[in-house]
Every structure is written in structure tokens, then in C-alpha cells.
C-alpha positions as CSV (number, residue, x, y, z in Angstrom):
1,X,87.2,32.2,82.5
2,X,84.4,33.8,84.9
3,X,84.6,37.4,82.5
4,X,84.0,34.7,79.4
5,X,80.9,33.4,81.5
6,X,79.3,36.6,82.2
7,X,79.5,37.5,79.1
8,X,78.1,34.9,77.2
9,X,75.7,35.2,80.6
10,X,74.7,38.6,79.0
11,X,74.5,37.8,75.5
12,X,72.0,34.8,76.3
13,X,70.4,37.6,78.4
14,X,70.1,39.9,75.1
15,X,69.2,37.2,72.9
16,X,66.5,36.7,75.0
17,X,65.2,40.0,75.8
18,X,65.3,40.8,72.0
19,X,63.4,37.7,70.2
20,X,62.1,35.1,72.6
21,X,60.2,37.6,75.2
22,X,56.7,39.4,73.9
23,X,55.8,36.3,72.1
24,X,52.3,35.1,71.7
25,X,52.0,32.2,69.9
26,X,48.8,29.8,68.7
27,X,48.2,26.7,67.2
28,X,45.2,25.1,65.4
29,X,44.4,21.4,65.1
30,X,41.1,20.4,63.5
31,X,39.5,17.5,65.3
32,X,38.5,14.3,62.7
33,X,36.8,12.2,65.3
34,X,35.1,13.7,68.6
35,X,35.7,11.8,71.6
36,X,32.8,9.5,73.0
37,X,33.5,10.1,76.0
38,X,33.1,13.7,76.1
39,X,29.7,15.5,75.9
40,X,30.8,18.1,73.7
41,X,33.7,17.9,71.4
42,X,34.4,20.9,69.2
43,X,35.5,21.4,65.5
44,X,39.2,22.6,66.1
45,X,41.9,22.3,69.1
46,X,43.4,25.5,69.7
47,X,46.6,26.0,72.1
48,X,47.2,29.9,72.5
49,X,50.8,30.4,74.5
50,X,52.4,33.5,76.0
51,X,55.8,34.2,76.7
52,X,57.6,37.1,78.6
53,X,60.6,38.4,81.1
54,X,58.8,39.1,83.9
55,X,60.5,41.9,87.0
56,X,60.5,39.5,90.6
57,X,57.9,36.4,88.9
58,X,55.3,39.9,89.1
59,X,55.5,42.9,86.8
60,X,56.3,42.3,83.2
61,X,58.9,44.0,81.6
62,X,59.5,42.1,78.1
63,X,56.3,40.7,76.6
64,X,53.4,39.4,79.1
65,X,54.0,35.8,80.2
66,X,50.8,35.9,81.8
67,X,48.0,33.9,81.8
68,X,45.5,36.8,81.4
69,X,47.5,37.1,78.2
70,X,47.4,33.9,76.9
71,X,43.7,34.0,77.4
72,X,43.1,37.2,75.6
73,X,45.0,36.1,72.7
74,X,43.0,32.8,72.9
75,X,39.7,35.1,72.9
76,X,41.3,37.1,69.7
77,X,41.8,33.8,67.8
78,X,37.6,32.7,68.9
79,X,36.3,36.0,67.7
80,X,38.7,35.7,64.4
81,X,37.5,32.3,63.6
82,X,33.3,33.3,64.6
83,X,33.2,30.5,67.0
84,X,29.7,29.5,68.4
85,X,31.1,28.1,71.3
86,X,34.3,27.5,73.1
87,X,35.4,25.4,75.9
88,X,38.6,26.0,77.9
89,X,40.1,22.3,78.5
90,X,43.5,23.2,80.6
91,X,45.7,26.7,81.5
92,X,48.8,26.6,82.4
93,X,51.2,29.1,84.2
94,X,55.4,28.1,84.2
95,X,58.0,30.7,85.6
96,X,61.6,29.7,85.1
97,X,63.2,31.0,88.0
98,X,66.1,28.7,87.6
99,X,67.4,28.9,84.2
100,X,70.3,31.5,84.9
101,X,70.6,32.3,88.7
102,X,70.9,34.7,90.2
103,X,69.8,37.0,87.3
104,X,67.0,34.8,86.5
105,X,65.8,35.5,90.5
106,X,64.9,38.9,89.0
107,X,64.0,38.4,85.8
108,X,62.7,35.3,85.2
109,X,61.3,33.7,81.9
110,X,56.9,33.3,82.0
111,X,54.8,30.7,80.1
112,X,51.4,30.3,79.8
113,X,49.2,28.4,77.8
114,X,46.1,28.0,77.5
115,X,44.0,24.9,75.5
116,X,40.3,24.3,74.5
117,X,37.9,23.7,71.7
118,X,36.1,25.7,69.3
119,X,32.9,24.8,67.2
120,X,33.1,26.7,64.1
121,X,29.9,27.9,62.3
122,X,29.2,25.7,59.0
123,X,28.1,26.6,56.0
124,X,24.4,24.8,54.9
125,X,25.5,21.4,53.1
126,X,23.4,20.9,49.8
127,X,22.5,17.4,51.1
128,X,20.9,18.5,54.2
129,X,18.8,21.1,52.4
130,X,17.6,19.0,50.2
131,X,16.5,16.2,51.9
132,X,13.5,16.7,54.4
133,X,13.4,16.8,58.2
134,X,11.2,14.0,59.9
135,X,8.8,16.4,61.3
136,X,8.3,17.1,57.3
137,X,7.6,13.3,56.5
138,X,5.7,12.5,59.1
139,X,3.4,15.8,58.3
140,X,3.6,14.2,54.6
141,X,2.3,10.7,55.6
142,X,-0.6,12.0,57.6
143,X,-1.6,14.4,55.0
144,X,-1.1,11.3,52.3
145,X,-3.6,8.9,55.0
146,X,-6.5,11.4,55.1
């Protein structure tokens, strides 16, 4: 029974050193309706996450689970979309220590995340070009009173 264990100990292991591990995953959520409360609400939500096998919760040896990580591919996906602006709302670093001990005391599993809010250029909208600023109409209606 304890031979069965180790080895489906050390499959698990290889499953996850092969697929899960040098991961970097993001998401994109467009925002309909800025928050009032907020003073600046951007266009799009974007959660960039990082996963890796790190050696003693330091040096990584399968992927980079590290925040640094998660923040550069977070930076990638801003200069990919020409942001204008972003703002970093919440990071996140989880090390799973615990999952398999006491393998998982050497090599345990990294997460980070981090979250924030990009505002995306826009293109001119026909409307707005069209229709004159109030600096314009107000220059109109003293030129139209003289």
C-alpha cells in the first residue's frame, strides 16, 4: 500500500512538473459601468496570474510563481493592448507548502496574481467630431452679438 502511494505521490509530482508549472495566465473583463465611488475606473479588468515549482519557497525551478512575474506579464498584456493608463488594484503571492508533505517542503507550488485596470485609447467617435465644443459656441454667440 505505501509503494502504491509513492507512486501515485510521483506521478502527481510529474503531472505537475510537466503541465501545471511555467504557466502564465491572463484574463480580460471589459468594465460596462465605472464605479461611483472610485475616482478613476478604467476600460477593462485585467487579472495576470503566475504559476511555478519553486526549490525551498525561493529559487524557481519549474515556471516563475513569482510576483515579479505576474507583474511583467501584466506589463506585456498593457503594452499589447496601448494602454494610456493603468492602475494596479491588488497582488497577490500564495505558496502551497502543504499540498504533498514532505516533498512539497522542497518544492512547493507558487501563485501570484496580480489585478488592475486599463484605459484603452479610443478611436474619435463621428458624433463628437461633429458636434462643437462649448468654448466653440460660446466664441459663436459673441461673434453673432457684435
Amino acid at each position: 500500500m505505501t509503494s502504491t502511494r509513492v507512486a501515485l505521490g510521483g506521478l502527481l509530482l510529474l503531472a505537475l512538473a510537466t503541465g501545471l508549472p511555467a504557466c502564465r495566465m491572463t484574463n480580460h473583463f471589459p468594465i460596462r459601468e465605472p464605479h461611483s465611488d472610485s475616482e478613476w475606473c478604467g476600460d477593462e479588468f485585467v487579472q495576470s496570474t503566475a504559476i511555478g515549482l519553486h526549490f525551498i519557497m525561493l529559487l524557481p525551478l519549474f515556471g516563475d510563481g513569482s510576483l515579479r512575474s505576474a507583474f511583467e506579464e501584466f506589463q506585456d498584456e498593457a503594452d499589447a493592448a496601448h494602454t494610456l493608463r493603468i492602475r494596479v488594484v491588488d497582488n497577490d503571492t500564495s505558496v502551497y507548502w502543504w499540498w504533498l508533505p514532505p516533498l512539497s517542503f522542497l518544492l512547493p507550488l507558487v501563485i501570484s496574481s496580480v489585478s488592475g485596470d486599463f484605459d484603452l485609447p479610443t478611436a474619435p467617435d463621428d458624433a463628437a467630431v461633429e458636434a462643437p465644443d462649448a468654448e466653440a459656441r460660446a466664441a459663436e454667440a459673441s461673434a453673432a452679438g457684435e
